[in-house]
C-alpha positions in Angstrom: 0.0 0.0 0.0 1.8 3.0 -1.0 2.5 5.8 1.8 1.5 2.9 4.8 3.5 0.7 6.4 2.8 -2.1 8.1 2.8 -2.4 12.1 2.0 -5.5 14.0 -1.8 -5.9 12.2 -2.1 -2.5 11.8 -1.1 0.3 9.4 0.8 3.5 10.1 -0.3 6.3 7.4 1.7 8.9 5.4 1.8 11.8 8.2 -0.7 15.1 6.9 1.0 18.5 8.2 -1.3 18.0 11.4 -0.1 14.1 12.5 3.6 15.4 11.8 3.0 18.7 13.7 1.1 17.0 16.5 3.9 14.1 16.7 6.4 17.4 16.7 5.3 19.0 19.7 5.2 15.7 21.9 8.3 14.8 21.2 9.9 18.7 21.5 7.9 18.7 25.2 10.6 16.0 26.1 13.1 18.6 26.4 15.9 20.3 24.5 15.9 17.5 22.1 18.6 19.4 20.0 20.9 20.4 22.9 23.2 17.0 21.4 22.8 18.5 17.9 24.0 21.7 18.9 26.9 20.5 20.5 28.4 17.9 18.1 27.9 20.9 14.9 29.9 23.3 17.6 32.9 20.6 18.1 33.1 19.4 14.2 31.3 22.6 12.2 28.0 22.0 10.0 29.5 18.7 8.1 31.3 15.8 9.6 34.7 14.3 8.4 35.4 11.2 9.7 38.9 11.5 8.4 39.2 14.0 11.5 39.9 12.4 14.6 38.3 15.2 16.7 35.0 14.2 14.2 35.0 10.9 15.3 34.8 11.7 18.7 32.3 14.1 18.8 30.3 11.6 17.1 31.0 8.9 19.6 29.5 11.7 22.0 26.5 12.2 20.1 25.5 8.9 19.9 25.9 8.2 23.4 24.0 11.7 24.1 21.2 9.5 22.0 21.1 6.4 24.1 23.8 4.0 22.5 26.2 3.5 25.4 29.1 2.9 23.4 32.1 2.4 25.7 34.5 5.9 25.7 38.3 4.1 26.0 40.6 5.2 28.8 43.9 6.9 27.7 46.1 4.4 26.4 43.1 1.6 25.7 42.3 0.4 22.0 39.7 2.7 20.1 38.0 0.4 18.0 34.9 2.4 17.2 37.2 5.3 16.2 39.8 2.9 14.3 36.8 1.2 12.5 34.8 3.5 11.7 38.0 6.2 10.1 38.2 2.6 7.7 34.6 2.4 6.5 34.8 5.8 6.1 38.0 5.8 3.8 35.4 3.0 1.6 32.1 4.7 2.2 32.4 8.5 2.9 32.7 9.4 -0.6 29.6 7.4 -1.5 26.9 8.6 0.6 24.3 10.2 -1.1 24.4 13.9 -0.2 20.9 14.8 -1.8 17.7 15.3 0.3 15.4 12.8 1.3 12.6 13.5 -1.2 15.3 13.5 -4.3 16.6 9.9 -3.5 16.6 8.1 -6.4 16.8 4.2 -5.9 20.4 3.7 -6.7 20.9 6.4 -3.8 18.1 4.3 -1.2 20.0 0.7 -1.9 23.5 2.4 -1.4 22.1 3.5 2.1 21.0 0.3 3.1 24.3 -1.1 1.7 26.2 1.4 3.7 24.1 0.9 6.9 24.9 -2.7 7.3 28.8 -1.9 6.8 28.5 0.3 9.2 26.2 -2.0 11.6 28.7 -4.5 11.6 31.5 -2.5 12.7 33.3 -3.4 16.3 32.6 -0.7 18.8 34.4 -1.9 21.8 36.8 -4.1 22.7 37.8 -6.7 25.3 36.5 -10.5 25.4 33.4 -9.8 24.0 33.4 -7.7 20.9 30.1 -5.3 20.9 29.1 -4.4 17.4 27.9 -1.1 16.2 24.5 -2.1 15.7 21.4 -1.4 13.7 19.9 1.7 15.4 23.6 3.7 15.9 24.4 3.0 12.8 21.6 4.4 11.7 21.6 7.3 14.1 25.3 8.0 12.7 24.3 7.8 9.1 21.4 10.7 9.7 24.6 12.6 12.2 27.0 12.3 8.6 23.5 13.4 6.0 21.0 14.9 8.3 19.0 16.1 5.0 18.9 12.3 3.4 19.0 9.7 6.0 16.0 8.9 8.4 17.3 7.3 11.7 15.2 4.7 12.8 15.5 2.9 16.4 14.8 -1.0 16.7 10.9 -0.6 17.9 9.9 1.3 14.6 12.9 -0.7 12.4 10.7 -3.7 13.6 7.5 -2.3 13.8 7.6 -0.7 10.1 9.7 -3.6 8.7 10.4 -6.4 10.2 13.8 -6.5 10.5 16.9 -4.6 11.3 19.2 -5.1 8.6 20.6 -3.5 5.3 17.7 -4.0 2.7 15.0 -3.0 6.0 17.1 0.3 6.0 16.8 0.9 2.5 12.9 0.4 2.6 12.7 2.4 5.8 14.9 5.4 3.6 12.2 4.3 0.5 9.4 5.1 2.9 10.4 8.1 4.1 11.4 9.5 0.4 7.4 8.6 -0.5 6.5 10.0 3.0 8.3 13.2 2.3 7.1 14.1 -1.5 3.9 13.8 -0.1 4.0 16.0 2.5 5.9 18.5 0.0 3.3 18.3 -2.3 -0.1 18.3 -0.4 1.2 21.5 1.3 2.8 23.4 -1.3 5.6 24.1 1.4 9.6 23.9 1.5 11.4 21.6 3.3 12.5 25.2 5.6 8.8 26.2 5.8 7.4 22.9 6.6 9.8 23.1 9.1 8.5 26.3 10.7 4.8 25.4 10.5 5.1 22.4 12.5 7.3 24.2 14.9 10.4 22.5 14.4 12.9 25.1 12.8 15.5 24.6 11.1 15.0 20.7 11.1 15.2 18.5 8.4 12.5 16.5 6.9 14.4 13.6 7.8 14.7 14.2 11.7 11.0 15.2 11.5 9.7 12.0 10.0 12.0 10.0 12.4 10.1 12.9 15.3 6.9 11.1 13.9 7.8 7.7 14.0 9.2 7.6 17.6 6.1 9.8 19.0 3.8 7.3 17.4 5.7 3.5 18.5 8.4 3.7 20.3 7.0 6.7 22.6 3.2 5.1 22.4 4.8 1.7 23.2 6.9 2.2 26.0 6.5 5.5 26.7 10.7 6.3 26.4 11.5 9.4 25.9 14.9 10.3 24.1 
């Protein structure tokens, strides 16, 4: 069904302006939900470079600021989420679609997925038991890297919307969110900036927003977990 997606016998619909603008506002009442933001675009600038150790590390912060407990090493420890992720960088940095979310074409939507589950299956710490990335940081540090193209997912809406966590899931959960997107564009005639404003949420991407909409309406009507 195009615009829906399935949730455990039920169906999640294409947000209007309202649903996204009401799913806005609950999940801005959690707090300042973009006090992490702020701080990793004040230690690496408006675009990441993973190339940049300083990058990496203020990513590392980020994603912990979101919830992924990734181990931060000691002085003199191993730094396998830094060292592995400056390497999938070096293959991947230069192939991440840069365009926004509503201009993906489907060459740009598989080499997400493709990139997500490179990324996924990254180490992250070290010790007897190697901890992987996993699905949702990975996800969380493809939208830090392309804020305008990538919508982040968690496990609760990867699973609710599509079953499963991996690579191709990603890429229908980016396909989703493209369709999602263009609707929303077109229906109200608005810019990405302005659709932005109306639902109270300036300066935000359409990306973050739809991901705002997804967590307000299953993760946050689930469990009731805020960020």
């Amino acid at each position: 069904m195009p615009g829906h997606a399935r949730i455990v016998g039920r169906v999640l619909q294409a947000p209007t302006l309202a649903d996204l603008s009401a799913a806005c506002e609950t999940f801005a009442s959690f707090g300042d939900v973009d006090r992490a933001t702020r701080e990793l675009r004040a230690a690496a600038g408006p675009r990441l470079d993973l190339a940049a150790a300083s990058h990496r590390d203020a990513l590392l912060t980020w994603l912990n600021a979101w919830g992924c407990r990734i181990r931060v090493p000691r002085p003199g420890e191993p730094r396998p989420f830094q060292d592995a992720i400056w390497a999938w960088w070096t293959a991947w940095g230069g192939a991440l679609p840069a365009r926004p979310l509503y201009r993906l074409s489907d060459k740009d939507v598989r080499r997400l997925g493709e990139a997500h589950a490179a990324l996924a299956a990254l180490p992250a710490t070290a010790g007897a038991t190697v901890r992987r990335l996993s699905s949702t940081a990975a996800a969380k540090a493809l939208f830090a890297l392309r804020p305008r193209t990538v919508t982040p997912w968690d496990a609760a809406i990867a699973l609710a919307l599509h079953g499963a966590r991996d690579g191709d899931a990603f890429a229908r959960h980016q396909a989703l969110g493209r369709e999602w997107s263009r609707a929303l564009l077109a229906t109200t005639g608005l810019t990405e900036a302005r659709l932005a404003l109306a639902v109270g949420r300036p300066g935000a991407t359409l990306a973050r927003l739809l991901d705002e909409y997804c967590y307000v309406r299953i993760t946050y009507a689930r469990r009731g977990t805020r960020p």
